[in-house]
matplotlib code that plots the C-alpha trace (Angstrom):
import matplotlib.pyplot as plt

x = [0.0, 2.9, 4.2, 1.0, 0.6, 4.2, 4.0, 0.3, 2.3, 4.9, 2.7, 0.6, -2.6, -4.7, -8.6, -10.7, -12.4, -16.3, -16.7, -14.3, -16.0, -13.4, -15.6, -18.8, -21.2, -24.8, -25.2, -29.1, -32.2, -35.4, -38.9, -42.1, -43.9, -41.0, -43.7, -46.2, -49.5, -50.0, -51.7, -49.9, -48.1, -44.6, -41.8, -37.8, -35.2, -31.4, -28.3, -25.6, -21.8, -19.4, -16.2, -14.6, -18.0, -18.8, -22.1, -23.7, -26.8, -28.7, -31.3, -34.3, -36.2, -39.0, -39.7, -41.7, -39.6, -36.1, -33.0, -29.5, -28.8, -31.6, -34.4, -34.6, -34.9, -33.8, -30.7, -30.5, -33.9, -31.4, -29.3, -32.2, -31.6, -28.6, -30.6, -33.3, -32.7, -32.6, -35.9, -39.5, -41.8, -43.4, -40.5, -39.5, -43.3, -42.7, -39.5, -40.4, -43.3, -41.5, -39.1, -41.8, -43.1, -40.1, -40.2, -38.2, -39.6, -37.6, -33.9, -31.9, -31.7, -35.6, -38.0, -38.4, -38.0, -41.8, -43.5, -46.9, -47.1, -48.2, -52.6, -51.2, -48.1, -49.0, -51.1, -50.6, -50.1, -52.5, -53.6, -51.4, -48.0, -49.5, -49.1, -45.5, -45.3, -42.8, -40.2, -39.6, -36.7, -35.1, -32.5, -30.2, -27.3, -25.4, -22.7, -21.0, -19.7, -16.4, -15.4, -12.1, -12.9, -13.8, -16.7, -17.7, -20.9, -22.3, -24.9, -27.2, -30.5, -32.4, -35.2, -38.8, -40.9, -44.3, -47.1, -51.0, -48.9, -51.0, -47.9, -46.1, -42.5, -42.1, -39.0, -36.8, -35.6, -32.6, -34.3, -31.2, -27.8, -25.3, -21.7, -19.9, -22.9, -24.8, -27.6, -26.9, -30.3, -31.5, -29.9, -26.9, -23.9, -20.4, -17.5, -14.2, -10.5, -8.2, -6.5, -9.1, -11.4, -14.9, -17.8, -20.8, -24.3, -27.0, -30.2, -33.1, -36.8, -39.4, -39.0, -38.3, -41.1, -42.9, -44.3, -45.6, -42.9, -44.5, -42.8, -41.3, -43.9, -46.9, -47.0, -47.1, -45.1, -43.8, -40.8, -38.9, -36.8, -33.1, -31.4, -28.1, -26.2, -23.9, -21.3, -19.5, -17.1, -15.0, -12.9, -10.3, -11.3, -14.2, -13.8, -16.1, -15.4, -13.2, -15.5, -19.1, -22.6, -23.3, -26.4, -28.7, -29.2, -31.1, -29.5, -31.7, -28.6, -25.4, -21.8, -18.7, -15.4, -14.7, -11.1, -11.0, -7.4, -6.7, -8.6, -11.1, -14.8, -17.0, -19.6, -20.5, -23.4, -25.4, -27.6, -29.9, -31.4, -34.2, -33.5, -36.5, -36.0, -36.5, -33.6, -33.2, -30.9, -29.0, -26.5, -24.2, -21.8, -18.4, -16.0, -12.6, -10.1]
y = [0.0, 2.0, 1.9, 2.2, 5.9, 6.9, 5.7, 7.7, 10.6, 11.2, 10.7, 13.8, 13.5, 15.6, 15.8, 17.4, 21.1, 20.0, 22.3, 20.5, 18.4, 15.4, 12.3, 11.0, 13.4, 13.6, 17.0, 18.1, 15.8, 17.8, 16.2, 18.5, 18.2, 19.2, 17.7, 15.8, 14.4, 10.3, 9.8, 12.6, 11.8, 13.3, 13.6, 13.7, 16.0, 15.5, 17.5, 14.6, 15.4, 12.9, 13.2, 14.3, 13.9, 10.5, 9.4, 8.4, 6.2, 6.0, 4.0, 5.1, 3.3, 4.6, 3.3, 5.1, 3.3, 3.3, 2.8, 4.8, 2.3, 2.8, 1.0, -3.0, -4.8, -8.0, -6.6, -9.8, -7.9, -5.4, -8.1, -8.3, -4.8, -5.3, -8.0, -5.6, -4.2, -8.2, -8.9, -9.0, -6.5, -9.3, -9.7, -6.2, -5.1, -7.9, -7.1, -3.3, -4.5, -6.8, -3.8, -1.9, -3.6, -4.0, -0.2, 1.2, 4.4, 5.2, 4.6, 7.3, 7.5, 5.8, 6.1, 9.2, 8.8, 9.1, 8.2, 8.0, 8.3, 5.4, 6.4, 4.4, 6.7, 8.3, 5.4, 4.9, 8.6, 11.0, 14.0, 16.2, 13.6, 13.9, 17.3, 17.4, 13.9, 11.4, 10.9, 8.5, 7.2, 7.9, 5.8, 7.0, 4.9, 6.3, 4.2, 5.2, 2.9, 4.5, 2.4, 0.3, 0.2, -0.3, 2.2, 4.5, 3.7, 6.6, 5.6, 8.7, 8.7, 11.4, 12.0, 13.2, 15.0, 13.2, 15.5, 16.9, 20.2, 23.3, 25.1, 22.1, 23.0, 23.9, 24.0, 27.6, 28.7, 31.1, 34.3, 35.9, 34.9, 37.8, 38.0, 41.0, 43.0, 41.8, 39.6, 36.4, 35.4, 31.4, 28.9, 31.2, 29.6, 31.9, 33.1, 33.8, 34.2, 32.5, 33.9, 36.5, 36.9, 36.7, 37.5, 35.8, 36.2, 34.2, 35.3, 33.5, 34.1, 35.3, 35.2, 33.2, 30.9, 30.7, 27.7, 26.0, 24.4, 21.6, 21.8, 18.4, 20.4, 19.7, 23.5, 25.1, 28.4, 30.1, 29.9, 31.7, 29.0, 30.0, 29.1, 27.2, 27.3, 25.5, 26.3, 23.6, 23.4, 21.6, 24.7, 26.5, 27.4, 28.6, 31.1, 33.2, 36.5, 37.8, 40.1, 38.7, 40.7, 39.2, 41.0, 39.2, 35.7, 34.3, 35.7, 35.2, 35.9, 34.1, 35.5, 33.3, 34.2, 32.3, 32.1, 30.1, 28.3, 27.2, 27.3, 25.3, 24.3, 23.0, 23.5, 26.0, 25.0, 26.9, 24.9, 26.6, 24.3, 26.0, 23.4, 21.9, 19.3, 22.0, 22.4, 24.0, 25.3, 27.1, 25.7, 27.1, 26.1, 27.7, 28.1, 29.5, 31.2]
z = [0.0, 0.9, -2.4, -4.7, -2.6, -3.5, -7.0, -6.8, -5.4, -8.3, -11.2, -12.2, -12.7, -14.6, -15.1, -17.1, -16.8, -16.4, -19.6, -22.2, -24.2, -24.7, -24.3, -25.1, -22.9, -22.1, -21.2, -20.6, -21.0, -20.8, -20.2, -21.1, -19.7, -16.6, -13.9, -15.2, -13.5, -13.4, -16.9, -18.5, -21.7, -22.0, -24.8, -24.2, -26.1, -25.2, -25.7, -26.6, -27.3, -29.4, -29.9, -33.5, -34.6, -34.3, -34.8, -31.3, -30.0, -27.0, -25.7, -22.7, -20.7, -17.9, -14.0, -11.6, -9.0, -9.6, -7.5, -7.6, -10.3, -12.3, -14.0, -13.7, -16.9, -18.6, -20.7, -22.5, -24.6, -26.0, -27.9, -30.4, -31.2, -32.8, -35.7, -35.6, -39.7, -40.6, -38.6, -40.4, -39.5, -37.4, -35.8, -35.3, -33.7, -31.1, -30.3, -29.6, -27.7, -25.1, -24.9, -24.1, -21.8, -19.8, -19.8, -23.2, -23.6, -26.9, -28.9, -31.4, -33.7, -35.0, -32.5, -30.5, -26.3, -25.1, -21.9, -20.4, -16.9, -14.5, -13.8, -10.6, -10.1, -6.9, -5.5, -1.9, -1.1, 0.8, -0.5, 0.9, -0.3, -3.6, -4.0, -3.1, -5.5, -6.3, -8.6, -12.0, -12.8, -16.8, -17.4, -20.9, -22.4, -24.8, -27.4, -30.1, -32.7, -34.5, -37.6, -36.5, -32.9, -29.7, -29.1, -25.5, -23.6, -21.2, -18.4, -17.1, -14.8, -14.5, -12.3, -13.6, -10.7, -10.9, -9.4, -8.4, -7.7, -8.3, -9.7, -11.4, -12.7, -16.8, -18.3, -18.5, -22.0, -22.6, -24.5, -25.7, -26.5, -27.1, -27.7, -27.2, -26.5, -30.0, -29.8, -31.7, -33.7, -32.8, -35.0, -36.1, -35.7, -34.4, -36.3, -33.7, -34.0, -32.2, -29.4, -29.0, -25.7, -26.3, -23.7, -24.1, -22.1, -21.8, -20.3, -19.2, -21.5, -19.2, -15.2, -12.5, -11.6, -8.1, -6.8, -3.7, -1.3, 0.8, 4.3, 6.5, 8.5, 6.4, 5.3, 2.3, 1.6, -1.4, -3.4, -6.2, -8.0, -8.2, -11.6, -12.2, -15.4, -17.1, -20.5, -22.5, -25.6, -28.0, -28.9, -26.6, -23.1, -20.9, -17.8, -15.2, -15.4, -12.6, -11.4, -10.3, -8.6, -5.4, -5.3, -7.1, -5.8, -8.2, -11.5, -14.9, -17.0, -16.8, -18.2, -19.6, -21.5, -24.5, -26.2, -28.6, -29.3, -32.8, -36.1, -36.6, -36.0, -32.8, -30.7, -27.5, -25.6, -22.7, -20.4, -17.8, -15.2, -12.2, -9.1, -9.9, -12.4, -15.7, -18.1, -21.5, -23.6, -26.7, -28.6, -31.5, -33.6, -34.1, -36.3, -35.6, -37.9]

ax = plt.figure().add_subplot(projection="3d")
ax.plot(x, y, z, "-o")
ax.set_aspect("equal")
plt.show()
């Protein structure tokens, strides 16, 4: 043991910044409806990063009652999907349906994630338990495939708040993306040059949201969500700026410095989450001369 921490010791070691895109990434999976009632039919979009643009997969499934490992299922039910171009349609509807009902909820590229939720979701809870809810579990695994080798697999769970809240949680949106003080219109993509400093702003569409907290109490008081946000790229480097307003706590626009490093082309994304299981985002792509 000894030796393993000296070896440990004089070896350096170094990780990652959580906004450098190196590896196969899921970075944002929103649900929308963000809270939905037991019944209530909901739709999933992802924000999915590959490496040198490899093409990447991913496969959902759905469990009201999930543990920190996620969903149970028979995995052996996936192996058909490698066969699954090869199959009759037969063969194919039967397959999706077993999947299905072992709680696949949707696979990309082909068939969109979607997911009704449980009528029994919230059985066993009073009235007042209800409104404060549960949670379902959504379990993502992402591959990709490169040609001539051994390809990367990403696990994520996220949790869905399931609810009879009277002001149940929808997702935030960023309104406005500027850089250097100009408004960037939706979709455009970003010319830069390297070595330059660039300051980019995101601000939240709309305001903050207030809903009702359920107390450990059994009360009910209000709250004004507070917003987290979150920057990521492929191209050169991402910093706070050195001065930062404590005066706002809950800030509906964020700030980042961008420098990008060498020529060429990527991606820059902006996520905004609200605390309360909501997430959106704007992404653009870059090109560097």
């Amino acid at each position: 043991m000894t030796t393993l921490l000296m070896l440990l010791g004089c070896q350096s070691i170094t990780l990652s910044q959580e906004w450098d895109l190196d590896r196969l990434r899921l970075l944002a999976v929103r649900a929308e409806p963000a809270e939905p009632r037991p019944g209530e039919a909901v739709s999933f979009t992802s924000l999915g990063y590959a490496p040198d643009g490899e093409g990447w997969g991913a496969i959902w499934f759905a469990c009201v009652v999930g543990s920190e490992l996620g969903c149970s299922f028979d995995s052996t039910l996936l192996d058909g999907l490698a066969d699954l171009e090869s199959m009759t349609p037969e063969e194919q509807v039967e397959l999706v349906a077993a999947l299905q009902a072992a709680g696949l909820i949707g696979f990309e590229p082909g068939f969109a994630p979607a997911w009704t939720v449980p009528e029994g979701a919230l059985a066993g809870l009073t009235e007042e338990e209800a409104l404060e809810g549960t949670s379902a579990t959504v379990q993502v695994t992402l591959t990709t495939a490169p040609e001539g080798g051994p390809g990367e697999t990403e696990l994520v769970l996220r949790r869905i708040p399931i609810s009879l809240a009277p002001t149940p949680n929808t997702n935030p949106d960023i309104g406005t993306f500027e850089v250097q003080g100009d408004a960037l219109a939706a979709g455009a993509g970003l010319t830069g040059a390297a070595g330059r400093e660039y300051e980019i702003v995101a601000t939240l569409a709309g305001e903050l949201e207030e809903y009702a907290y359920v107390t450990t109490a059994g009360g009910s008081e209000t709250r004004t969500e507070a917003l987290e946000w979150r920057w990521y790229t492929d191209v050169g480097t991402l910093a706070a700026p050195v001065s930062v307003s404590v005066d706002d706590p809950t800030p509906t626009s964020d700030t980042i410095l961008w420098t990008p490093d060498e020529a060429g082309e990527g991606v820059l994304h902006a996520v905004v989450l609200d605390g309360r299981g909501g997430m959106g985002w704007w992404s653009v792509a870059v090109t560097v001369e």
